[in-house]
ZAKE-906666 format. One record per residue: x, y, z of N, C-alpha, C in turn; residue number from 1. Coordinates in Angstrom, 3 decimals. Layout:
<nodes>
NODE      n_u      n_v      n_w     ca_u     ca_v     ca_w      c_u      c_v      c_w   i
NODE        X        Y        Z        X        Y        Z        X        Y        Z NUM
...
</nodes>
This chain:
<nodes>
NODE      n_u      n_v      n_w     ca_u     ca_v     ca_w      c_u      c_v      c_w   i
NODE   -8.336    2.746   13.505   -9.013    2.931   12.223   -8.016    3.475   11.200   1
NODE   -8.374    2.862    9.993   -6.961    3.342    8.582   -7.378    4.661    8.240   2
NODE   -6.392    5.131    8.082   -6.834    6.873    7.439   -7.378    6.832    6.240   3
NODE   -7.101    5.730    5.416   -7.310    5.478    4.171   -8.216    4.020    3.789   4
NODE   -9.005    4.300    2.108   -9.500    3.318    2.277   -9.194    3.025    0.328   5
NODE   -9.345    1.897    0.461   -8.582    1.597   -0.950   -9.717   -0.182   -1.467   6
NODE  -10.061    0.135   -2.502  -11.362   -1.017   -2.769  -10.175   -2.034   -3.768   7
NODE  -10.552   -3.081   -4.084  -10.203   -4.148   -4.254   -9.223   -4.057   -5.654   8
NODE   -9.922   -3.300   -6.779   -9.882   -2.993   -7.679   -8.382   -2.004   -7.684   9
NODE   -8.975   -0.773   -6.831   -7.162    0.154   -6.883   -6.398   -0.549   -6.246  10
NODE   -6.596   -1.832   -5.089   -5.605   -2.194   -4.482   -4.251   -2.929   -5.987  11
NODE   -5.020   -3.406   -6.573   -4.167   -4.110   -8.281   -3.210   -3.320   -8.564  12
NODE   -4.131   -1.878   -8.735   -3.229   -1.034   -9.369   -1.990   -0.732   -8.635  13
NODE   -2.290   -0.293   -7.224   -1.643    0.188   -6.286   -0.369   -0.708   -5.805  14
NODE   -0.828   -2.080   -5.773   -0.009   -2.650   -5.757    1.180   -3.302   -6.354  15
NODE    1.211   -2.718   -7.398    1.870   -3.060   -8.994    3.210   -1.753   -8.714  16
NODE    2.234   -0.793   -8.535    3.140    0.585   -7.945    4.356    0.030   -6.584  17
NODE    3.722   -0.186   -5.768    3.921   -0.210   -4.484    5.633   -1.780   -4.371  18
NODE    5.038   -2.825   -5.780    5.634   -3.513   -5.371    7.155   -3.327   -6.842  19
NODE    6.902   -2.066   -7.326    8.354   -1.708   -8.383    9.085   -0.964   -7.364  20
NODE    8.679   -0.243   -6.695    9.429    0.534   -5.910   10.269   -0.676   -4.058  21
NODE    9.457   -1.412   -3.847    9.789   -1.928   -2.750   10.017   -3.451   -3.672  22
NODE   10.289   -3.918   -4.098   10.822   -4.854   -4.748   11.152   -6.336   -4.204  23
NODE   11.654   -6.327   -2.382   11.921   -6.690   -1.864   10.343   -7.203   -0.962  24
NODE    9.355   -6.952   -1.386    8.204   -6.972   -0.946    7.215   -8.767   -1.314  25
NODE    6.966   -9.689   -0.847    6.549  -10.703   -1.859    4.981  -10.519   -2.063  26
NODE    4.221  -11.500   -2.439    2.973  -11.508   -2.535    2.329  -11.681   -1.072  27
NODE    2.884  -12.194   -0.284    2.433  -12.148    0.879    2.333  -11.280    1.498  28
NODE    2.917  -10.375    1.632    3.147   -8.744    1.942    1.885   -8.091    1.489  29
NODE    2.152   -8.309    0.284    1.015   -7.193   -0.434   -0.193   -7.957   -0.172  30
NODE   -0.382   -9.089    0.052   -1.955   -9.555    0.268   -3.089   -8.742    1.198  31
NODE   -4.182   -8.596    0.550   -5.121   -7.404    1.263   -6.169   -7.790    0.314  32
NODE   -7.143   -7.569    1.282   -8.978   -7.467    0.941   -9.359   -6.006    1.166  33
NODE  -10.203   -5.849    0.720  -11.102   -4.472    0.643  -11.145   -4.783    2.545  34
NODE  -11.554   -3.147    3.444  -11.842   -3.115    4.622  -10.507   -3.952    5.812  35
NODE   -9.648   -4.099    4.945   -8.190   -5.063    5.748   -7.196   -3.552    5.868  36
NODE   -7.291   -2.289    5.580   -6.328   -1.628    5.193   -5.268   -1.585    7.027  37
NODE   -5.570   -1.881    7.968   -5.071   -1.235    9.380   -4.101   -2.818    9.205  38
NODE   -4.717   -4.027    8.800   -3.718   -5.084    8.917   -2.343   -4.654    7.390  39
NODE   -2.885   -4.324    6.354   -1.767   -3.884    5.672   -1.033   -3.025    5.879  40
NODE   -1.075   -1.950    6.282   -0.188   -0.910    7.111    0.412   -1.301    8.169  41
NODE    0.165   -2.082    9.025    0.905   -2.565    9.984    1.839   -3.863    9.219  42
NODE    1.337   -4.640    8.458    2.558   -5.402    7.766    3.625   -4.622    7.239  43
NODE    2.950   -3.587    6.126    4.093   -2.914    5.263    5.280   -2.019    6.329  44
NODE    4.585   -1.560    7.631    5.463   -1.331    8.919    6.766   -1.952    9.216  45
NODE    5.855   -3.099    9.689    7.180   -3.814    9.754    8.300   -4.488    8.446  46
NODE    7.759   -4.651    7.719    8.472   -4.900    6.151    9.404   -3.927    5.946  47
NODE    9.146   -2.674    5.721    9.599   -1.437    5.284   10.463   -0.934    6.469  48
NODE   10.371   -1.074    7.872   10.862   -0.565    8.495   10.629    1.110    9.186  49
NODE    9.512    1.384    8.233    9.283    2.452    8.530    7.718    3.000    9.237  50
NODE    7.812    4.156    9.720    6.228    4.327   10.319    5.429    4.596   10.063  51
NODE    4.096    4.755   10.592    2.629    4.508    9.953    2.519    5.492    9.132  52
NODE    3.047    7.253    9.533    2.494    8.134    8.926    3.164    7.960    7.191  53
NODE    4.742    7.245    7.266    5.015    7.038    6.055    4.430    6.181    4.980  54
NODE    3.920    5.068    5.616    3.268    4.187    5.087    1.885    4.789    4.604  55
NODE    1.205    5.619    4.952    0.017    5.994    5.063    0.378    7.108    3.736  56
NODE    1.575    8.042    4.351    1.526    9.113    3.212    1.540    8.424    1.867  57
NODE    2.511    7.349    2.127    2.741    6.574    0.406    1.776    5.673   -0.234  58
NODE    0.736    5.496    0.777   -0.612    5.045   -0.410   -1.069    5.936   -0.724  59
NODE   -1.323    6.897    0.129   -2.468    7.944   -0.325   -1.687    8.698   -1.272  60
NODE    0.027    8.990   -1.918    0.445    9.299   -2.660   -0.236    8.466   -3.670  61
NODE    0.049    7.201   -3.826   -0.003    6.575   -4.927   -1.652    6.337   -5.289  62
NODE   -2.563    6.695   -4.572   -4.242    6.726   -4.580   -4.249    7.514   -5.427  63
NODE   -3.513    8.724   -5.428   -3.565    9.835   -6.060   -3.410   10.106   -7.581  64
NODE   -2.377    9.254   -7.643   -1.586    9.074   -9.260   -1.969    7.304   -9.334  65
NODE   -3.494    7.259   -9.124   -3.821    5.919   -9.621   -3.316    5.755  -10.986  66
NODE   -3.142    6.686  -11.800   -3.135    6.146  -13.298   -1.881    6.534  -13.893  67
NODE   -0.886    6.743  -13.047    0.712    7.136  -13.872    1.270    6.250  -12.910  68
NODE    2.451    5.954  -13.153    3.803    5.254  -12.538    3.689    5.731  -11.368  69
NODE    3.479    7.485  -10.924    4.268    7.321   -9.538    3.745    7.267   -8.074  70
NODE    4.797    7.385   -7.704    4.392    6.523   -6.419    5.109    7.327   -5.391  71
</nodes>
């Protein structure tokens, strides 16, 4: 189960964030539906190279500051 849950709408935002900073990321990567969050964390895993708790800390960072740049 995802620690986090992110609706369709912040995923836009989030992902706008998510994809200035990882750049190297395509649309395929970032593709996600509302209730998909355990298959996106495990993509951005392997993409990023890095592990769940990081992946996890850095949405719920960027959940946070839905409405500024950071991330």
């Amino acid at each position: 189960m995802a620690e986090i849950s992110i609706s369709n709408s912040d995923w836009d935002r989030l992902k706008l964030k998510v994809k200035r900073k990882y750049n190297n990321l395509s649309e395929e990567d970032l593709a996600y539906q509302q209730g998909q969050e355990e298959e996106l964390i495990t993509r951005l895993m392997s993409r990023l190279k890095r592990d769940r708790e990081y992946i996890v800390f850095t949405l719920k960072k960027g959940m946070l500051h839905l409405d500024t740049n950071r991330l």
